[in-house]
N, C-alpha and C positions, 0 to 999 in steps of 0.2 A: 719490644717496639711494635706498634698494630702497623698492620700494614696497609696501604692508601686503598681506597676503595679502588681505583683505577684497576690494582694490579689483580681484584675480585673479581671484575666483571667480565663477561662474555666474549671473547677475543676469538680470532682466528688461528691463534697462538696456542696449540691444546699440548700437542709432545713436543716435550722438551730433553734434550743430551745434552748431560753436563760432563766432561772429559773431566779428568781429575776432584772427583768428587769427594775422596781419602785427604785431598789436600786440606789445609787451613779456611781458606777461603769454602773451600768444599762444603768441607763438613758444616757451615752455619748455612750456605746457600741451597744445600740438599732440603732439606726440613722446611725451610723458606718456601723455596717455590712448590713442595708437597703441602703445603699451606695453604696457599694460594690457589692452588684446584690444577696444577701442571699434573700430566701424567711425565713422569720422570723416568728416567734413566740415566742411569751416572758410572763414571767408568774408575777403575784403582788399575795400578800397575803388579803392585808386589802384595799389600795388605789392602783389605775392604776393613776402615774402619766405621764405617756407619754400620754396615749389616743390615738391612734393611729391607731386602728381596731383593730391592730397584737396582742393585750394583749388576756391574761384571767386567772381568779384566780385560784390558786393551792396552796394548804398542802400540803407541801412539808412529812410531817408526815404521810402523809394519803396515805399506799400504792397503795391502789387499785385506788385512783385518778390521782396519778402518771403514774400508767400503763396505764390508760383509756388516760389521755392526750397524751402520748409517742407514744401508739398504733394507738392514731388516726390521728395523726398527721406524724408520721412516717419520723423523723427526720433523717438525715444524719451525725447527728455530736449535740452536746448539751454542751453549757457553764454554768455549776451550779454556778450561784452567791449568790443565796439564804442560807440566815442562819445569822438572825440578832445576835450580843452581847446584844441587848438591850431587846430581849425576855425575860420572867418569864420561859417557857422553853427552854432555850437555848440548852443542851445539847441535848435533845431528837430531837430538831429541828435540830441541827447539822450532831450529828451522825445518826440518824435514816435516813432522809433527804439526806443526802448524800448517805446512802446503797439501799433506795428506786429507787435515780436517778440511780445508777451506775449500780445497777442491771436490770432495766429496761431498759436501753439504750443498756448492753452489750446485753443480749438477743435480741434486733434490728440491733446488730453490727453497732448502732454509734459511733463515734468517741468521746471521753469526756474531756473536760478540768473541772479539779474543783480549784474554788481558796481556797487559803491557806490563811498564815498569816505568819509574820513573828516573832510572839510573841510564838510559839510553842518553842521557843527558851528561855534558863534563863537571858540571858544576860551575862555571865559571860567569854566568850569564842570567843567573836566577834574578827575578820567578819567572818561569818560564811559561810561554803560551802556547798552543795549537801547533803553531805557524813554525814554532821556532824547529829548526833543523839538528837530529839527531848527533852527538858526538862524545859518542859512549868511550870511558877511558878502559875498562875490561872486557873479558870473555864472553859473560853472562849477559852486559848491557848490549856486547856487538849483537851475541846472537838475538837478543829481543827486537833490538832496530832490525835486523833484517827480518824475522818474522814477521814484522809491522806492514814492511814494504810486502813480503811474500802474499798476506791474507788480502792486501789492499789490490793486490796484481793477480787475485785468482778469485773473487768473490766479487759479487756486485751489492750486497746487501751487508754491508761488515761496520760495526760500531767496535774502536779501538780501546779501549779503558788505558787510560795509567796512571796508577793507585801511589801511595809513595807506604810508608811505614803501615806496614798492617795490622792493628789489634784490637783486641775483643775483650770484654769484661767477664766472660761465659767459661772460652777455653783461653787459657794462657796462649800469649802466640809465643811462634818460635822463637822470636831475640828473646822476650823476657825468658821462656824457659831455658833456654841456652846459660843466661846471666846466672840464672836462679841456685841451675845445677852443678856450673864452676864454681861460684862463691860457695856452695854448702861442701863442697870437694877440695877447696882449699885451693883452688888454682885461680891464679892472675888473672882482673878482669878490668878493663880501663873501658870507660865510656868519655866521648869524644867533645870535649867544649867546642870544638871549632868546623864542625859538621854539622850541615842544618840540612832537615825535611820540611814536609806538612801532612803529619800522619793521618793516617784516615782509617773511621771506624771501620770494623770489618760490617755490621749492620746496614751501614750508607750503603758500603762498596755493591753488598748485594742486592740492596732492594734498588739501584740505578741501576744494577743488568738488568733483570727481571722487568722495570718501565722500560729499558732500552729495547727490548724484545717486539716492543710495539710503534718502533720506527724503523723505518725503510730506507732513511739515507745512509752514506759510506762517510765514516767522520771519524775524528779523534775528539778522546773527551781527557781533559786533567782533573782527575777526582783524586787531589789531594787536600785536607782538611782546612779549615779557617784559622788556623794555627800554625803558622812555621816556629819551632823546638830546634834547639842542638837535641843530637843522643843524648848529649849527657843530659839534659833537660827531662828529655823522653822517658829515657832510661828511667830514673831515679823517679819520675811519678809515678810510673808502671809499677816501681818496687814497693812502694809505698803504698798503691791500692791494693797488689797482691799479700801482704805482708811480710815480703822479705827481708829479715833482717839481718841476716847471716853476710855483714859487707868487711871484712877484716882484709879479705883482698882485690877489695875495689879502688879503682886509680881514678879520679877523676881529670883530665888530662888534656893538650890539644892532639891532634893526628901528628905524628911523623914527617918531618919533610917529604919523603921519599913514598907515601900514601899511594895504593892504587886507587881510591877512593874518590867521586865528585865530593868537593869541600860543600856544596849548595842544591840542592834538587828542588826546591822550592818553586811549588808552583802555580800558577795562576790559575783558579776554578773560575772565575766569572761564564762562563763558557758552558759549563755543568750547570752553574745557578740560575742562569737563564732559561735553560732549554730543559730540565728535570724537575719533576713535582718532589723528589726526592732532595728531605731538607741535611746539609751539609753544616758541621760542626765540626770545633776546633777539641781538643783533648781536653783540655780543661771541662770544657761547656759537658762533653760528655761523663765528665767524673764527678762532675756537680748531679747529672740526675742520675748517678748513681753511688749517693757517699756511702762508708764503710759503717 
């Protein structure tokens, strides 16, 4: 995908910290904004999977190593991506993590994007807009709504993202690989008819931080796809571009009564489409310009 002249030219915007750069999102948005003429640094916790020079490890928990990397480095602008679900402390890594960045970035007067999620939401109210008030039914979704409120109460310059399904045509994302490597293991795998997103490219998701770096207001954005999909919908197309076919113990099924799950996260972009030169696309639209 070429990237918009906008995000070429001559900005104020020169160093840029990307916290969780090993991540998913990371790893496509690393290369990206090293495209784009950012001088970059980017952070891993455990593994540096880019390799790159531009890495180096950071706790995000760990405040005083926050500051040290921020101050030495002396960013212009920082996109927090870090804060895995799959931590043993999730929450402290979260919120903590996030007030360490925000606060340390405002006192440099960077500019901050943090991402979100779009499960801060119950599901019961979709599609949801800007406006609409947090009520996250898990762990992961609590601690993201409080991060939200945390970066918006300690930053004056903070653009909020919340992405819904993340996936890329390049690297497998995690749910497919997840699916990919139970079914070829022989282990039970049900994907959801009664669970709906609006998955969004990982390519969109990056190149709207990256223009987001070049505004100054404090806002939320819903950067989920022009597509609302069940899983199982989702699922089974991802199978299909990846070619996996290895499905003997795939269940196609609805969720469980008893679900920790939003049944709905579906959400309203008008709000990104307006305000982003960054063009937004539904999963189909993008599997079309890129058929097998």
């Amino acid at each position: 995908m070429n990237l918009p002249t906008y995000l070429l030219a001559n900005s104020k915007i020169k160093r840029l910290l990307i916290t969780g750069g090993s991540s998913y999102v990371g790893q496509h948005l690393v290369p990206l904004a090293v495209t784009a003429g950012y001088d970059v640094c980017h952070t891993f916790f455990s593994t540096d999977v880019i390799n790159d020079g531009r890495s180096t490890p950071l706790d995000i928990r760990d405040e005083q190593a926050v500051h040290r990397l921020l101050t030495h480095f002396q960013p212009d602008a920082v996109i927090h991506l870090a804060g895995s679900n799959r931590s043993p402390d999730m929450e402290t890594l979260i919120t903590k993590g996030a007030q360490h960045i925000a606060q340390t970035s405002q006192k440099l007067g960077a500019r901050l994007i943090h991402m979100s999620t779009d499960v801060i939401f119950d599901g019961r109210a979709a599609p949801y807009q800007e406006t609409d008030l947090p009520a996250p039914l898990h762990p992961y979704g609590r601690a993201k709504a409080a991060s939200e409120q945390i970066v918006v109460d300690h930053h004056k310059s903070v653009a909020v993202i919340r992405p819904s399904l993340i996936y890329g045509l390049e690297i497998i994302d995690r749910g497919t690989e997840w699916v990919s490597q139970s079914l070829a293991a022989g282990e039970p795998v049900t994907l959801f008819t009664n669970q709906w997103r609006t998955p969004i490219w990982v390519e969109t998701l990056c190149q709207s931080c990256l223009e987001l770096l070049h505004h100054t207001d404090t806002t939320i954005y819903h950067l989920g796809g022009n597509q609302q999909l069940s899983r199982a919908q989702f699922g089974l197309r991802l199978l299909d571009w990846w070619d996996i076919t290895q499905r003997n113990t795939l269940t196609i099924a609805p969720t469980p009564a008893n679900a920790p799950w939003p049944p709905n996260t579906s959400m309203n972009n008008d709000k990104a489409k307006a305000d982003l030169q960054t063009p937004i696309y539904g999963v189909d639209d993008v599997l079309a310009m890129f058929p097998k």
